[in-house]
KESE-958279 format. One record per residue: y, z, x of N, C-alpha, C, O in turn; residue number from 1; chain. Coordinates in steps of 0.05 Angstrom, whole numbers, plus 5000, padded with zeros to 4 digits. Each point is the difference from the previous one (the first is absolute). Layout:
! residues N
NODE   n_c2   n_c3   n_c1   ca_c2   ca_c3   ca_c1   c_c2   c_c3   c_c1   o_c2   o_c3   o_c1     i   ch
NODE      Y      Z      X       Y       Z       X      Y      Z      X      Y      Z      X   NUM    A
...
! end
This chain:
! residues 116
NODE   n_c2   n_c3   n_c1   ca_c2   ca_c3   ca_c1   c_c2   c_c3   c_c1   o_c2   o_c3   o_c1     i   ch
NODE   4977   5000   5017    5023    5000    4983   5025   5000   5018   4996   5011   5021     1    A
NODE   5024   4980   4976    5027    4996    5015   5012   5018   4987   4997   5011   4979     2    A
NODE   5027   4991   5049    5011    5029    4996   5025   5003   4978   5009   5021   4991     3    A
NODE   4999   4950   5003    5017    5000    4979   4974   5015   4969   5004   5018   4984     4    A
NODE   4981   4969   5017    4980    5005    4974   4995   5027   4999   5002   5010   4978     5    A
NODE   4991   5006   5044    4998    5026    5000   5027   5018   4990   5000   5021   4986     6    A
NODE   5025   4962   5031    5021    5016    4988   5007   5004   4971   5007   5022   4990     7    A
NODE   4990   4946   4994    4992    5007    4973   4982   5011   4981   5006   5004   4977     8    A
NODE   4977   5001   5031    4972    5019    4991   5018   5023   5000   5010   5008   4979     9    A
NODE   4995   5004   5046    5010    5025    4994   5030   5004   4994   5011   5020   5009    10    A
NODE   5004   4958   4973    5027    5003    4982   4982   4999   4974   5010   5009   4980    11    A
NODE   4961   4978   5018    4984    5002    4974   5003   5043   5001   5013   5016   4986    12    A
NODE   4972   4985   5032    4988    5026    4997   5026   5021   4999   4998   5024   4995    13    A
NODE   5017   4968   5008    5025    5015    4997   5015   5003   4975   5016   5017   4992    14    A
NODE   4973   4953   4996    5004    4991    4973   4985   5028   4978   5010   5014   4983    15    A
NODE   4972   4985   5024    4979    5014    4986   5013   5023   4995   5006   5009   4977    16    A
NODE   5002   5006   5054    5009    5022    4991   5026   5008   4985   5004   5022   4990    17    A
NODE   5015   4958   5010    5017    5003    4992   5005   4992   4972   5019   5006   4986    18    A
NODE   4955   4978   5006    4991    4997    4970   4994   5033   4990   5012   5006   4979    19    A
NODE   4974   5012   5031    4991    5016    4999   5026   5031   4990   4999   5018   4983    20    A
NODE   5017   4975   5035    5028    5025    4987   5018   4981   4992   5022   5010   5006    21    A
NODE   4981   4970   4985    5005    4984    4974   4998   5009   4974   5015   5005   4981    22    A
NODE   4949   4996   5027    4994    5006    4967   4995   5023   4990   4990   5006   4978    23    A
NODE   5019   5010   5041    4992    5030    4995   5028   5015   4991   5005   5017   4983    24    A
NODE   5011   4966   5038    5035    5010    4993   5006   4999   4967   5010   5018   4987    25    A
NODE   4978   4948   5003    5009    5000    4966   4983   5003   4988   4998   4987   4979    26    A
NODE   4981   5033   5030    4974    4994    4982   5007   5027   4973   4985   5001   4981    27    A
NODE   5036   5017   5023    4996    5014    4982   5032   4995   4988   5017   5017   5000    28    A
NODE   4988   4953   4988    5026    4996    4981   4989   5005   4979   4976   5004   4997    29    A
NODE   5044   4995   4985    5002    4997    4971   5009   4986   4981   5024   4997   5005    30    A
NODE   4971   4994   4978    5016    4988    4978   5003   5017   4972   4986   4998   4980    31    A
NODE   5032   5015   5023    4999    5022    4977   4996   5023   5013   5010   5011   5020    32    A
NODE   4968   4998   4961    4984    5019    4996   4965   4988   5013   4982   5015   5007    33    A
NODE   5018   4956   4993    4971    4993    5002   4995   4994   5033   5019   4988   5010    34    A
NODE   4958   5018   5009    4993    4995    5033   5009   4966   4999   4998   4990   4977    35    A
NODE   5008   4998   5036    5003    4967    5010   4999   4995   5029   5017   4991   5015    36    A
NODE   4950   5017   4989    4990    4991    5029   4987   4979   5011   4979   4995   5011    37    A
NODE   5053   4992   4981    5005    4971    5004   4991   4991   5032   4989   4980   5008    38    A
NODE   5017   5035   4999    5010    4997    5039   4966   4994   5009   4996   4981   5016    39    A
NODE   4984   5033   4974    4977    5000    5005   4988   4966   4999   4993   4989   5021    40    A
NODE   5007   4999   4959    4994    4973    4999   5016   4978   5010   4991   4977   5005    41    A
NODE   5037   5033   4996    5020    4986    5023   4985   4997   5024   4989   4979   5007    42    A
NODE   5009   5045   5009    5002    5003    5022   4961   5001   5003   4989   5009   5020    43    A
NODE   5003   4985   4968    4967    4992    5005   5003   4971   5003   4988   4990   5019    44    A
NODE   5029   4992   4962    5001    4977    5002   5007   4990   5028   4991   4980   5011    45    A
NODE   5026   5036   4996    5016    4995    5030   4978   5000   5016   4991   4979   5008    46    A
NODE   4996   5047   4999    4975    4998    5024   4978   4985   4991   4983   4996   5017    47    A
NODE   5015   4995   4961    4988    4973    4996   5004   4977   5015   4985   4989   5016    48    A
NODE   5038   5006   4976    5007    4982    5022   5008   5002   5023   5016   4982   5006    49    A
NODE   4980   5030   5007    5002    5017    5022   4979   5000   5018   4996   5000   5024    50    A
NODE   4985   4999   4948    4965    5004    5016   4988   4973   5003   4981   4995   5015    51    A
NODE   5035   4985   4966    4990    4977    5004   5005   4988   5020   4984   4987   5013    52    A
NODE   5051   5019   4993    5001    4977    5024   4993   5014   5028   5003   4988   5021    53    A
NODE   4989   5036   4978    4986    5009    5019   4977   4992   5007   4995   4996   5024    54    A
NODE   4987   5000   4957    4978    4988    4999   5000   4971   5010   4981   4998   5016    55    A
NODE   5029   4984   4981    5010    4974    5000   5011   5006   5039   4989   4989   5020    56    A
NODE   5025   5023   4980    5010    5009    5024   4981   4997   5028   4998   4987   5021    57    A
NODE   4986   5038   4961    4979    5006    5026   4983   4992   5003   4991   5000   5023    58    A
NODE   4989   4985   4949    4978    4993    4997   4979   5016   4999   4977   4989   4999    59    A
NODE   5024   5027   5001    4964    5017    4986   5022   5023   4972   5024   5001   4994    60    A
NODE   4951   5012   4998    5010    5016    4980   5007   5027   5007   5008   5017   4984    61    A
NODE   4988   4987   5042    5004    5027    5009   5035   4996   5007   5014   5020   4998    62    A
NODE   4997   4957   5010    5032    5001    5005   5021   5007   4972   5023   5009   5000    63    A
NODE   4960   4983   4974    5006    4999    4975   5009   5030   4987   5021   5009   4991    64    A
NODE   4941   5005   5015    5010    5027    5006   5020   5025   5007   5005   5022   4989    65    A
NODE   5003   4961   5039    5028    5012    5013   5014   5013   4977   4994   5023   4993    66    A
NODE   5024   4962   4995    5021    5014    4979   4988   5015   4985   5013   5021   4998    67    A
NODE   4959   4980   4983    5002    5023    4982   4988   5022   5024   5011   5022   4999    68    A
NODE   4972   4974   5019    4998    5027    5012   5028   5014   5008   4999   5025   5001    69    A
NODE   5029   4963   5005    5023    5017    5010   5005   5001   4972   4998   5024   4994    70    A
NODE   5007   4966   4990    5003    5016    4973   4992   5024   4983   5011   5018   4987    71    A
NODE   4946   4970   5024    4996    5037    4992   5006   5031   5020   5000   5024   4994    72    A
NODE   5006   4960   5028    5007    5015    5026   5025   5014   4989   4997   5024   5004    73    A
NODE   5028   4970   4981    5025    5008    4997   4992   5020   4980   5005   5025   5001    74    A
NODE   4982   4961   4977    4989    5007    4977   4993   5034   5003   5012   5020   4993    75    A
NODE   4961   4976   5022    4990    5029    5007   5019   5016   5013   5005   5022   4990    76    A
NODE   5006   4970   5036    5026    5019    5011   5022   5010   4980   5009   5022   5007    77    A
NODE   5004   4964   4965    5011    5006    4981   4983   5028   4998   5008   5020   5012    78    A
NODE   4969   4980   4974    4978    5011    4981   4997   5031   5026   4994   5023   4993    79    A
NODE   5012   4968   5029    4996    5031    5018   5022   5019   4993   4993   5022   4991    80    A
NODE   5032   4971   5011    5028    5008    4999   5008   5001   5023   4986   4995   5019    81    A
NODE   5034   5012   4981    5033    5011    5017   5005   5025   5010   4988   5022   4997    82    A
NODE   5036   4973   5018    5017    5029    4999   5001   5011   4973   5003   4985   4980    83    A
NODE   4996   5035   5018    5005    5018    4971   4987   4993   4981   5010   5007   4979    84    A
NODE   4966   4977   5018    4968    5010    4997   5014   4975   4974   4990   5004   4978    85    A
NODE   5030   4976   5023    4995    4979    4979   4983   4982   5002   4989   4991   5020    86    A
NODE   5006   5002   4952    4972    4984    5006   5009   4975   4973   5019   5003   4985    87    A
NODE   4962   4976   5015    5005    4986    4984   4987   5012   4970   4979   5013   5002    88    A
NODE   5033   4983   4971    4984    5014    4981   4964   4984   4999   4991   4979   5009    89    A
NODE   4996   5043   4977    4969    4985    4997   5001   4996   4970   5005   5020   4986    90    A
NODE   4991   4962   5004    4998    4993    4980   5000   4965   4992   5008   4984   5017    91    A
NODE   4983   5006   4960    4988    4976    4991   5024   4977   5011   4997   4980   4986    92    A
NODE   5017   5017   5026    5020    4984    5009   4992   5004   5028   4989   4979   5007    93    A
NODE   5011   5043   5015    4991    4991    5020   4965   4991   4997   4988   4992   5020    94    A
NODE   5002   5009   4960    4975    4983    5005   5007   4970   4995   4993   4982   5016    95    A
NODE   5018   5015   4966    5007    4965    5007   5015   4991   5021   4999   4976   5006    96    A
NODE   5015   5041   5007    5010    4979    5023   4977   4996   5023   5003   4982   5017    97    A
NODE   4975   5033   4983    4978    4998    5011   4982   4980   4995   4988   4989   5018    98    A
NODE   5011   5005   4948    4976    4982    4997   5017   4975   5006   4991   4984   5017    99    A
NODE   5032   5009   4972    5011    4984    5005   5013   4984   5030   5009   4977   5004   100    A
NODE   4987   5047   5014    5007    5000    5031   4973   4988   5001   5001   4976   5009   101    A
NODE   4971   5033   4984    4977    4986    5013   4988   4976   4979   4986   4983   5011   102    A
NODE   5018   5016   4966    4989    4978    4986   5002   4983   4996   4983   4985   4993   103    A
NODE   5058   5007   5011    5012    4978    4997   4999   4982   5031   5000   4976   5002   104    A
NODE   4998   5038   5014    4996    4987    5022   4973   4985   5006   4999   4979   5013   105    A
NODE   4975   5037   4973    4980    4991    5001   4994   4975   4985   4992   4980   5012   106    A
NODE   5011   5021   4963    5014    4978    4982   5009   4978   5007   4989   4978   4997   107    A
NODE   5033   5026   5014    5005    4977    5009   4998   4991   5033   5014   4983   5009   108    A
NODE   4969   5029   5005    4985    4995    5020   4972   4981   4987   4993   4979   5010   109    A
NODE   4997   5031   4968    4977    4985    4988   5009   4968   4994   4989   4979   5005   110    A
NODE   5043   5029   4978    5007    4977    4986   5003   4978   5026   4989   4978   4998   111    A
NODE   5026   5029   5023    5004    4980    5023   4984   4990   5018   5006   4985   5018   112    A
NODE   4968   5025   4978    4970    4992    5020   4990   4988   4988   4983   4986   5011   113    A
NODE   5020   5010   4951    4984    4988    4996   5010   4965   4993   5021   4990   4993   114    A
NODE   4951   4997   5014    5009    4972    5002   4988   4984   4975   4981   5008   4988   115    A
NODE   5037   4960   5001    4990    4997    4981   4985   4978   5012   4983   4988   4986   116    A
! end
């Protein structure tokens, strides 16, 4: 792989993470009174593509990878906490930015391998 390609892999993998406190920053808006964790399928869509042209990039499926592993990487470091013991809340909104951090990527990793 050339060193330009490597440098982009890892602005992918940087991608990831920064998809990652993206979606965590707006994952608890509102509209009203009702949750709108909007940010979650935004920002899945993003490391979607993210993971694709990584994939495309590097050529195997392990370069593809890259971004959601620094995503669950941020993800879990959120989930440890901080100074002064903040933590991200647990509840049914951080589970979708999860499934959506790993399914939409998968998804459309499936959708872009496959040939007609």
């Amino acid at each position: 792989m050339a060193p330009l390609d490597r440098a982009l892999l890892g602005v992918a993998v940087l991608g990831g993470a920064v998809c990652a406190v993206g979606a965590t920053m707006y994952l608890y808006a509102y509209a009203g009174s009702v949750p709108l964790p909007l940010s979650a399928v935004v920002f899945g869509a993003f490391l979607s593509l993210i993971s694709v042209a990584a994939r495309r990039l590097g050529g195997e499926s392990f370069h593809a990878a890259l971004p959601v592993i620094a995503f669950l990487v941020v993800i879990v470091a959120f989930l440890l906490g901080g100074p002064g013991n903040s933590t991200v809340f647990y509840d049914w909104r951080l589970l979708l930015v999860v499934v959506c951090g790993i399914g939409m990527p998968v998804a459309a990793g499936y959708l872009a391998s496959s040939k007609e």
